[in-house]
Structures are given as structure tokens and as C-alpha cells.
py3Dmol code that shows the C-alpha trace and the ligand (Angstrom):
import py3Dmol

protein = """\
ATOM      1  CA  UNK A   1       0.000   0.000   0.000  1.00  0.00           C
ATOM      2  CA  UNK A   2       1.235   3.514  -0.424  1.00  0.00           C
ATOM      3  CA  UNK A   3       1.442   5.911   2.501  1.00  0.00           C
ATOM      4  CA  UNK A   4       1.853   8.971   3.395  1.00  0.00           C
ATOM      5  CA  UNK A   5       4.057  10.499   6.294  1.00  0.00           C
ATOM      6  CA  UNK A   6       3.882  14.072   7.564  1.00  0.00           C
ATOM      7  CA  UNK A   7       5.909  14.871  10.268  1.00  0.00           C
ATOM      8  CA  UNK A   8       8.352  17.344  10.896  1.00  0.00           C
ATOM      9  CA  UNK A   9      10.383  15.311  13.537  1.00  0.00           C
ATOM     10  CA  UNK A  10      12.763  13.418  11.424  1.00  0.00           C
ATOM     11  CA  UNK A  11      13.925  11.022  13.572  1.00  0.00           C
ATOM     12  CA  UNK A  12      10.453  10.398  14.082  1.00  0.00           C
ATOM     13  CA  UNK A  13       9.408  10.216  10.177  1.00  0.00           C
ATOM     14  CA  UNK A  14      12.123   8.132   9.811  1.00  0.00           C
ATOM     15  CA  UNK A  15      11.441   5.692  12.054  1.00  0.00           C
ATOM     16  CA  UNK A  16       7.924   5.100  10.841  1.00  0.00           C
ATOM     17  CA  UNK A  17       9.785   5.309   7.488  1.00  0.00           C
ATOM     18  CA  UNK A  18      11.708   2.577   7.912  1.00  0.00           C
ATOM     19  CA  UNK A  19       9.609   0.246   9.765  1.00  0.00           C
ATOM     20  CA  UNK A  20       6.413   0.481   7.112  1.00  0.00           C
ATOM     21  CA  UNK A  21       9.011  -0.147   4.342  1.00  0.00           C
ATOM     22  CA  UNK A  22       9.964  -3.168   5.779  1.00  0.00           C
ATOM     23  CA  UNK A  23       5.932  -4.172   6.129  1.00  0.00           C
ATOM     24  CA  UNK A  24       6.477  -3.971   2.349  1.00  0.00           C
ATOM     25  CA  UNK A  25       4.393  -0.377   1.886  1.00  0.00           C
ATOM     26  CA  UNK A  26       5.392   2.505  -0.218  1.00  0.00           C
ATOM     27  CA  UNK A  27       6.376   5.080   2.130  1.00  0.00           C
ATOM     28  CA  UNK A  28       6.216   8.856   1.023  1.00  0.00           C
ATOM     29  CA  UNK A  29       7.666  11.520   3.646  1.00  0.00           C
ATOM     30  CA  UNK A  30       6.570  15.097   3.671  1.00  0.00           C
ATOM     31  CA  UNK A  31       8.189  17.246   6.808  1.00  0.00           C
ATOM     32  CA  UNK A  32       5.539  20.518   6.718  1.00  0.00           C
ATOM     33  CA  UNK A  33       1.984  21.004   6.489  1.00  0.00           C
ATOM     34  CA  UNK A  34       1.758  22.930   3.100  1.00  0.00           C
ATOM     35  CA  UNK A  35       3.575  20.441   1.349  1.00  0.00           C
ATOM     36  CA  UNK A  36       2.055  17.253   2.767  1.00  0.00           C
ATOM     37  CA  UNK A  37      -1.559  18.962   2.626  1.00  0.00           C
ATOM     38  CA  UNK A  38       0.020  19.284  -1.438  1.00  0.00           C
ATOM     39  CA  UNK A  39       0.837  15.842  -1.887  1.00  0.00           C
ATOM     40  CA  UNK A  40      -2.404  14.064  -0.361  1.00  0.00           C
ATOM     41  CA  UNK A  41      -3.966  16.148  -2.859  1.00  0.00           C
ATOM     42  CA  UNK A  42      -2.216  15.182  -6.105  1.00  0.00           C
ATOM     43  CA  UNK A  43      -0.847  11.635  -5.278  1.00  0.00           C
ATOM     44  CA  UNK A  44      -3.344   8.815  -4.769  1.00  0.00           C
ATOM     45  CA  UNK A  45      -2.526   7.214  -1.169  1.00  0.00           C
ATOM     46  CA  UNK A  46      -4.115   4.589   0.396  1.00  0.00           C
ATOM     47  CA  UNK A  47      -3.347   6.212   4.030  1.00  0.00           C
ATOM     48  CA  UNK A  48      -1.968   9.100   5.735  1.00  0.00           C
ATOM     49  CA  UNK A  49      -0.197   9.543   8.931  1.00  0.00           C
ATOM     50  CA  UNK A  50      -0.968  13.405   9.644  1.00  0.00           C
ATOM     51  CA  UNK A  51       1.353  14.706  12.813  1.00  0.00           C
ATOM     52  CA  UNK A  52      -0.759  17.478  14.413  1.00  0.00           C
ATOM     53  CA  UNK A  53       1.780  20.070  15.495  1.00  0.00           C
ATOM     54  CA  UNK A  54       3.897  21.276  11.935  1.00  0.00           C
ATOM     55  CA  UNK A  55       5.316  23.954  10.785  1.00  0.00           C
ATOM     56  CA  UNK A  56       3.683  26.130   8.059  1.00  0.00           C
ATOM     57  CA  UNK A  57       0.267  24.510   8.577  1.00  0.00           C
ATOM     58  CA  UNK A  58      -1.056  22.512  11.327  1.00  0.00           C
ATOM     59  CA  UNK A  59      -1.932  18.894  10.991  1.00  0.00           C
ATOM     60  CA  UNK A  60      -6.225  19.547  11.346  1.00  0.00           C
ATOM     61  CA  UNK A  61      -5.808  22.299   9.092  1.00  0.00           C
ATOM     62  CA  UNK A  62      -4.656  20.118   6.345  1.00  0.00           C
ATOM     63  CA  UNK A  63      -7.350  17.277   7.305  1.00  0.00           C
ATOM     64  CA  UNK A  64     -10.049  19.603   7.291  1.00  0.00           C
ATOM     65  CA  UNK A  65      -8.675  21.390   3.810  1.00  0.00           C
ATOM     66  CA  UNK A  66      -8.151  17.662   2.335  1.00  0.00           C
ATOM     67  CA  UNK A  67     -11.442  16.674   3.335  1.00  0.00           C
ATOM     68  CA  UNK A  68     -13.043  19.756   2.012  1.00  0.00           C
ATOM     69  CA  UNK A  69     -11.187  18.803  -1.448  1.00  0.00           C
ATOM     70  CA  UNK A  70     -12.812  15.366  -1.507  1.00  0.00           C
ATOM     71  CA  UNK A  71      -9.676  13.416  -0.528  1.00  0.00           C
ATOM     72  CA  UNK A  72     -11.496  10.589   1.207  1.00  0.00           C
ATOM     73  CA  UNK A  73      -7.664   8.679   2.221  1.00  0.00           C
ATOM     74  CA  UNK A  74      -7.762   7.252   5.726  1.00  0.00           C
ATOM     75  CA  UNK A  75      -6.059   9.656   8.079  1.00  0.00           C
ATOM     76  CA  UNK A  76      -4.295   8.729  11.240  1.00  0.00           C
ATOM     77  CA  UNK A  77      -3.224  11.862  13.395  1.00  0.00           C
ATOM     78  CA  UNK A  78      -0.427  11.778  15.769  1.00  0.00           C
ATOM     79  CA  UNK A  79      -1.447  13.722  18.341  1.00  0.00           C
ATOM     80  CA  UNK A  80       1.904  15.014  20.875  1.00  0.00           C
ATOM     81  CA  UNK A  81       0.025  15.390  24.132  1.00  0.00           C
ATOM     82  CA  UNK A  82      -2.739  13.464  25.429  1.00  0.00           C
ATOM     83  CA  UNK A  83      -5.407  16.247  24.772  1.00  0.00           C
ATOM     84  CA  UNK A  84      -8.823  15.451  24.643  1.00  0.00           C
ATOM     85  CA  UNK A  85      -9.093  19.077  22.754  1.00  0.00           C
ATOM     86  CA  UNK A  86      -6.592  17.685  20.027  1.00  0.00           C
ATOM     87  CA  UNK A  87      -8.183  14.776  19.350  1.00  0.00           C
ATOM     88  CA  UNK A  88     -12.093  15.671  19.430  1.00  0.00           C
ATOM     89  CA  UNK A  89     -10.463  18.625  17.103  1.00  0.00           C
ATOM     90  CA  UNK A  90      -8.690  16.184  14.811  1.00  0.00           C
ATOM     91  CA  UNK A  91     -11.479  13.887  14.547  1.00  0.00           C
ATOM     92  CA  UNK A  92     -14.002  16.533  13.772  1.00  0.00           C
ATOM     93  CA  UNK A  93     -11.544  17.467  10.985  1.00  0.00           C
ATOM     94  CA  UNK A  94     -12.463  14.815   9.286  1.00  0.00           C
ATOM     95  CA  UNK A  95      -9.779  11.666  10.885  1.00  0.00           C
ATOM     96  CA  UNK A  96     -10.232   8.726  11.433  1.00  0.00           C
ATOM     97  CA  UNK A  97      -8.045   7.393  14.293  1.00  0.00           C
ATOM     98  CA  UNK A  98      -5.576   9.251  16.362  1.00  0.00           C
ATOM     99  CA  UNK A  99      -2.262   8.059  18.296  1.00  0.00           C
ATOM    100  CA  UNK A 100      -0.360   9.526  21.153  1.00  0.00           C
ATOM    101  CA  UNK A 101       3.024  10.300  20.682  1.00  0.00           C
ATOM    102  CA  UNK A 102       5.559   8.715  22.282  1.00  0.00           C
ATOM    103  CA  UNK A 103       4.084   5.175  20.694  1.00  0.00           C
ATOM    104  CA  UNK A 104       5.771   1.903  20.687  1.00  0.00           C
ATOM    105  CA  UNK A 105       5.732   0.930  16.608  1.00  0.00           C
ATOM    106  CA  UNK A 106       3.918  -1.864  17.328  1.00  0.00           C
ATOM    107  CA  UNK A 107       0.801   0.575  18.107  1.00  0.00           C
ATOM    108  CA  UNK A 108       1.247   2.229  15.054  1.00  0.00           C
ATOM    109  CA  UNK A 109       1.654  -0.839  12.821  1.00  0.00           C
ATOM    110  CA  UNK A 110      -1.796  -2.181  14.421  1.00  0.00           C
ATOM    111  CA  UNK A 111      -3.750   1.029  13.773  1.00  0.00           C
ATOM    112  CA  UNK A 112      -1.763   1.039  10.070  1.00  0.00           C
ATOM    113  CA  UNK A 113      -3.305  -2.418   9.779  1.00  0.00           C
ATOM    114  CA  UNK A 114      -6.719  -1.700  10.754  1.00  0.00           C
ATOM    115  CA  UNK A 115      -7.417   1.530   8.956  1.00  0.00           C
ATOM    116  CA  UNK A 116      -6.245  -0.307   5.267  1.00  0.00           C
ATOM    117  CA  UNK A 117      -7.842  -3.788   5.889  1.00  0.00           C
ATOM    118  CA  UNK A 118     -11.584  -1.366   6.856  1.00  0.00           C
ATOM    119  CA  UNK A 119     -10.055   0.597   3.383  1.00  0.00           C
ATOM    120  CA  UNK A 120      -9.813  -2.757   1.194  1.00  0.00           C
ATOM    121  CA  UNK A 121     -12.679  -4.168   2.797  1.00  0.00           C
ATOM    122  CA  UNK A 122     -14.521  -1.213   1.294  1.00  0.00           C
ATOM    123  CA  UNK A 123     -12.674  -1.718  -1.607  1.00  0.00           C
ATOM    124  CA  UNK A 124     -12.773  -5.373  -3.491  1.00  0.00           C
ATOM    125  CA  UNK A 125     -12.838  -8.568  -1.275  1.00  0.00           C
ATOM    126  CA  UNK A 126     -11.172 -10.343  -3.486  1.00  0.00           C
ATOM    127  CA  UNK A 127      -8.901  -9.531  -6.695  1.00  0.00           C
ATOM    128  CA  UNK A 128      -8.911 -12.108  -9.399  1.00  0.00           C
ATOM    129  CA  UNK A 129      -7.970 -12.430 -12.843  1.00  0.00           C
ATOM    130  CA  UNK A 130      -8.963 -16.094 -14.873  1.00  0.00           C
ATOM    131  CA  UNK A 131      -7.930 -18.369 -11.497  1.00  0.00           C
ATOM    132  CA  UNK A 132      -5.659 -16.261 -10.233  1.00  0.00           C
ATOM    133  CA  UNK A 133      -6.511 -14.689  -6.973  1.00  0.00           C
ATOM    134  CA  UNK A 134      -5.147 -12.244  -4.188  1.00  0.00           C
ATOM    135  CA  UNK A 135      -7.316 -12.084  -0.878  1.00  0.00           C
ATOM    136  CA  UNK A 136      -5.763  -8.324   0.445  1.00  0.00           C
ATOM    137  CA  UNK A 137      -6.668  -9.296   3.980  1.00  0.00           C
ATOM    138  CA  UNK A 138      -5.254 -12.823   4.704  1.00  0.00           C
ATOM    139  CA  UNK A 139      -2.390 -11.371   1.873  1.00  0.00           C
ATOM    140  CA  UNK A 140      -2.840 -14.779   0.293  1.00  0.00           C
ATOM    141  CA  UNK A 141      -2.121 -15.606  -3.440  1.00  0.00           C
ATOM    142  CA  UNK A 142      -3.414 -18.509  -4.795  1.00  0.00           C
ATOM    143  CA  UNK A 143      -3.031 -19.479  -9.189  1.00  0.00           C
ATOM    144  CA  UNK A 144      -5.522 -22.444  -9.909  1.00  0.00           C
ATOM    145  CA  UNK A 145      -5.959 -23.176  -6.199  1.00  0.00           C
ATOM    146  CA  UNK A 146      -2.454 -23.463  -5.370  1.00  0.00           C
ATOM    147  CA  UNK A 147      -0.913 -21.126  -2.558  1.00  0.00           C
ATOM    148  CA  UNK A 148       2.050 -18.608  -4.303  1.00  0.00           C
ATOM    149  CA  UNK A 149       4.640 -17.458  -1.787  1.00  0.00           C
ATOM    150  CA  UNK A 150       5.629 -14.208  -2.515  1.00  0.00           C
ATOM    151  CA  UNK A 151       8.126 -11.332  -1.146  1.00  0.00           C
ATOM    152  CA  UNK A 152       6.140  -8.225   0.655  1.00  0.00           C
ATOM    153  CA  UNK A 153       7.300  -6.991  -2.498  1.00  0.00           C
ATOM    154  CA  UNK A 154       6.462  -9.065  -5.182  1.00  0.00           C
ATOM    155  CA  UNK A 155       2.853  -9.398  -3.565  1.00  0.00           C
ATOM    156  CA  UNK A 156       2.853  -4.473  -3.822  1.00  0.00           C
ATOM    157  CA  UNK A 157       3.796  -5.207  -7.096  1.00  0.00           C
ATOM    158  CA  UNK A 158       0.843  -7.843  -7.817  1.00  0.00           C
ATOM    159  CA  UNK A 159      -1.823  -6.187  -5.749  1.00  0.00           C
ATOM    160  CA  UNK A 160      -1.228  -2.918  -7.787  1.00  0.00           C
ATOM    161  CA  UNK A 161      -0.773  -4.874 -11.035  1.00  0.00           C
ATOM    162  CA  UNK A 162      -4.288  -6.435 -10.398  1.00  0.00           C
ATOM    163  CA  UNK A 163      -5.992  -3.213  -9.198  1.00  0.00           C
ATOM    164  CA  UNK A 164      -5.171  -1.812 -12.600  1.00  0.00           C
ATOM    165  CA  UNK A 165      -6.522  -5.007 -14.992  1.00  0.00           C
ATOM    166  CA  UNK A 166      -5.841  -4.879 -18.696  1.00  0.00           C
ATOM    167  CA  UNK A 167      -3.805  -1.851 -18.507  1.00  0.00           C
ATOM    168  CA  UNK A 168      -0.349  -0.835 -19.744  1.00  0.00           C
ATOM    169  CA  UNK A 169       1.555   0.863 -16.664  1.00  0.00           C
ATOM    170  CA  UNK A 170       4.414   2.570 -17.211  1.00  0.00           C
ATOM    171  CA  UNK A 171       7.763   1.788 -15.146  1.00  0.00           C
ATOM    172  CA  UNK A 172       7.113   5.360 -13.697  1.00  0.00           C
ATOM    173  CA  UNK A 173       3.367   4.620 -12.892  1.00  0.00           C
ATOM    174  CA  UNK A 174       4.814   1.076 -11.239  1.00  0.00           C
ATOM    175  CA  UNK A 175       7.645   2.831  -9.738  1.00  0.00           C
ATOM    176  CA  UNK A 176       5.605   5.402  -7.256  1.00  0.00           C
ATOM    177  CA  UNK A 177       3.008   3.416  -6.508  1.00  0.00           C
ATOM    178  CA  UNK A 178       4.992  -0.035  -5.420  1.00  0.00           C
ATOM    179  CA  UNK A 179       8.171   1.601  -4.513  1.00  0.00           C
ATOM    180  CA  UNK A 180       7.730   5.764  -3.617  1.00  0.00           C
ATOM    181  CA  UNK A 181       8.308   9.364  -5.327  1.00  0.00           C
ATOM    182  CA  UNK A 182      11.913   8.937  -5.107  1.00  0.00           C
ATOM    183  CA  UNK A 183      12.335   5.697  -7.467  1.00  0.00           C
ATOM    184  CA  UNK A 184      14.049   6.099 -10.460  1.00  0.00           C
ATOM    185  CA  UNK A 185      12.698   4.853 -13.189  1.00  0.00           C
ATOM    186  CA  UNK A 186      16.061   4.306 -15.259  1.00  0.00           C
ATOM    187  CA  UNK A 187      16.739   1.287 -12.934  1.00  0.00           C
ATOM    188  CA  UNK A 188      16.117  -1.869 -13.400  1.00  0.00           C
ATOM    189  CA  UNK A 189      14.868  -3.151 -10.427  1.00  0.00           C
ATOM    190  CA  UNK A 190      11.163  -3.240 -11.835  1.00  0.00           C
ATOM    191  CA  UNK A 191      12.206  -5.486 -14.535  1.00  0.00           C
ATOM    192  CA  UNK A 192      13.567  -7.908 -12.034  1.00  0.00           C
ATOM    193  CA  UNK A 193      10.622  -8.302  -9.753  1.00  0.00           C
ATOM    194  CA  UNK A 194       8.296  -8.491 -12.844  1.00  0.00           C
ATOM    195  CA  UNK A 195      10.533 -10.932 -14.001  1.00  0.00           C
ATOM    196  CA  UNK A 196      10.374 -12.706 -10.509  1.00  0.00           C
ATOM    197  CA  UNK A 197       6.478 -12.587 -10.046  1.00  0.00           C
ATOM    198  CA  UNK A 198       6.067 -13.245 -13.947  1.00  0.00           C
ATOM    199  CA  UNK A 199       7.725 -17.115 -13.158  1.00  0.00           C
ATOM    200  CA  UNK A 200       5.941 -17.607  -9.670  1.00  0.00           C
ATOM    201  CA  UNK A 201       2.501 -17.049 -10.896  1.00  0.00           C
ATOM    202  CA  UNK A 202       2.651 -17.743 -14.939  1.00  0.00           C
ATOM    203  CA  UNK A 203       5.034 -20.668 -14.704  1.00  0.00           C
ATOM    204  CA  UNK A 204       3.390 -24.274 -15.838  1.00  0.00           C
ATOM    205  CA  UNK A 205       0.459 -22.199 -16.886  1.00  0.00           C
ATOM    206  CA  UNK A 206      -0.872 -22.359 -20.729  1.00  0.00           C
ATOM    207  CA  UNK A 207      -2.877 -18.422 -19.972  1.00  0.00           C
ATOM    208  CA  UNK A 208       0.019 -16.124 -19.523  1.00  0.00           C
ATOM    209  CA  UNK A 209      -1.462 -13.028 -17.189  1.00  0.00           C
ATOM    210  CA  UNK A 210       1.850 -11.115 -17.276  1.00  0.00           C
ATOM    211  CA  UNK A 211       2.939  -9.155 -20.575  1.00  0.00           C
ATOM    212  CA  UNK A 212       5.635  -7.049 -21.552  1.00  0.00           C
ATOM    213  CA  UNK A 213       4.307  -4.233 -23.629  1.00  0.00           C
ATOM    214  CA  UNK A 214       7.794  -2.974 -25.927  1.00  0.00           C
ATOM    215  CA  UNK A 215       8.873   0.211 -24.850  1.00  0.00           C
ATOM    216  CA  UNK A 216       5.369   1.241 -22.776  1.00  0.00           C
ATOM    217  CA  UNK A 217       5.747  -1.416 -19.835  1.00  0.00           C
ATOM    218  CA  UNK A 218       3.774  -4.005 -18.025  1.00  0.00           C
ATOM    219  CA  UNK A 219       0.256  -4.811 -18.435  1.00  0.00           C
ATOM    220  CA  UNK A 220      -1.592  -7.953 -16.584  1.00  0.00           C
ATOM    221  CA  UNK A 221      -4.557  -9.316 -18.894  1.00  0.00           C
ATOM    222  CA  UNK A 222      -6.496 -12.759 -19.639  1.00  0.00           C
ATOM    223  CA  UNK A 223      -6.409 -11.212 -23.307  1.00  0.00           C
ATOM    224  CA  UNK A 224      -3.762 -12.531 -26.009  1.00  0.00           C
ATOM    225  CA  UNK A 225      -1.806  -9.336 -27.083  1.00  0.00           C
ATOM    226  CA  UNK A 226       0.244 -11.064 -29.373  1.00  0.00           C
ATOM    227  CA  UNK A 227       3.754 -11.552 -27.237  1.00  0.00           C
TER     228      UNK A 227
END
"""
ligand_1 = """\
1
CA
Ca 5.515 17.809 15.077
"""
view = py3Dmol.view(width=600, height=400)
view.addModel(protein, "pdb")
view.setStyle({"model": 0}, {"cartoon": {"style": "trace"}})
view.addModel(ligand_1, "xyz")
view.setStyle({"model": 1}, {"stick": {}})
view.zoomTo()
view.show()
């Protein structure tokens, strides 16, 4: 999933950084309110961890102003003391869980969890594509009935692959949503993973789901485009 981080603290950002990356999520990091407020309005996130004290704009100013601009993202506030103010004020703002800071990560990662499992159970239960299928909430991959094991990885790259059906995406496209703003899409690390999930599930299989479009980049389709 891909997830946005405002907080002006970096040792803080980067600790919530490092340890969502290693849940496998695309992690974006914004350190000021003007410019995170900026991002959750142009990039498409599937969360956002909104500290409430920043500089340029506070944290419910840019949940109410979000809100107001139809950005519907989940939004967890980190609130710095335990005020009942701050969080009745961040809630009304329009988000949808709070968490008092200092937190062990472990508290974050479960309210992380539940906000994007109530977000993909809004979604689509279940993505499929002929008998291939990924349940988002059990993370469970299955081709024909038989369980895939993927890297947390491998499974970003599938999940986005199959939330965008019969569609070319670009390494660029592939690159911020499974990886994060930063990835550069000269390298050829996107290849490789294709090239990795391409064997697990299309391996032994006469319907190849995986294709390479020349020069455009990857598409996942049931259809016979001719490569
Ligand atoms: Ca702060």
C-alpha cells in the first residue's frame, strides 16, 4: 500500500519510514503542512499519517482542507500530548483514528493495519484475474488453487498490477506506486521483480497473465496481445 508520512520530527518520520518499508508499503515523507496537505492532494494514497503540530500549517488544518477537497484517504493523526481538545479537534476534521506520541511501533503498525484492511474491505474482497486470486486481507495468493509465496514486495507489485486489470503501466506509474516518489525509473529493479512474479505465478500455466508491452511497460490481462 502507499502511505503517506507528515511529520516534521525526522527522527520520528524516519522511524515510521523505515519500519512500514519493511511491512512492504510505499512510504512517502513530507516534513511541513503545506507540502504534505500538497501531496495528499495530487498523489493517490491509500493512508496518511498526519502529525498534528507542523510547521507552516497545522496537521487539522490540512485534514479539514483535504477533506473539504474530496480526498477521502484514511487519516491517522499523531497527536503530541494526550489532549482530549486535540483529538475531538482532529477527529471533527475529518480523521479517522488518532495516536499519542511517544508510541511503541507496534501501536502504530496495528492502527496502520486496521485503517487499510476497513479501506480494502470497502474496496474489493477479493482480486482475481482467470484463477488467479489475491485475498488483500489474509495477503494470500493462490493461481488455480495453489498457494504462491511471494516477497512483501512481489505481492505491492501484484496487488497494484491487479488493481489496474488490462492496462499498460508505465515503469514510472509502477515505480511510485509499489516503490515511492523517489524511485528512479532508469533502474532496473522493476524489470527484475516483474521478471520474478512473472515465473511464480505464470510458470506451468498455458494463460500467460503477465505481458511485456515494448517500450510502454507491463500490463496484466487474460487477453492474447500477441507476445
Ligand atoms: Ca511535530
Amino acid at each position: 500500500m502507499k502511505i503517506l508520512v507528515v511529520e516534521d520530527e525526522e527522527r520520528v518520520a524516519h522511524f515510521i519510514q523505515k519500519g512500514l518499508k519493511e511491512e512492504g508499503h510505499a512510504i512517502d515523507v513530507s516534513f511541513d503542512g503545506e507540502d504534505g496537505g500538497f501531496l495528499a492532494e495530487v498523489n493517490d494514497y491509500d493512508l496518511i499519517i498526519l502529525d498534528v503540530m507542523l510547521p507552516k500549517k497545522n496537521g487539522i488544518s490540512v485534514c479539514r482542507e483535504i477533506r473539504d477537497r474530496g480526498v477521502i484517504t484514511p487519516v491517522l493523526m499523531l497527536t503530541a500530548r494526550d489532549s482530549v481538545e486535540d483529538r475531538v479537534r482532529g477527529l471533527d476534521a475529518g480523521a479517522d483514528d488518532y495516536l499519542i506520541k511517544p508510541f511503541a511501533f507496534e501501536e502504530l503498525l496495528a492502527r496502520v493495519r486496521a485503517l487499510l484492511r476497513r479501506r480494502s474491505e470497502s474496496k474489493t474482497p477479493t482480486l482475481t484475474m482467470a484463477n488467479l486470486e489475491l485475498d488483500p486481507i489474509s495477503r494470500k495468493v493462490t493461481r488455480a488453487g495453489k498457494t504462491i509465496r511471494l516477497t512483501t514486495k512481489e505481492y505491492a507489485l501484484l496487488e497494484y498490477l491487479l488493481r489496474n486489470p488490462n492496462k499498460v503501466l508505465s515503469r514510472t506509474l509502477i515505480g511510485e506506486h509499489v516503490w515511492d516518489m523517489n524511485f528512479d525509473p532508469e533502474s532496473n529493479v522493476i524489470d527484475v521483480y516483474v521478471s520474478h512474479l512473472r515465473s511464480k505465478i505464470d510458470k506451468g500455466h498455458a494463460l500467460q497473465l503477465m505481458h511485456t508491452i515494448r517500450g510502454q511497460g507491463y500490463m496484466l490481462t487474460e487477453e492474447d496481445v500477441g507476445n
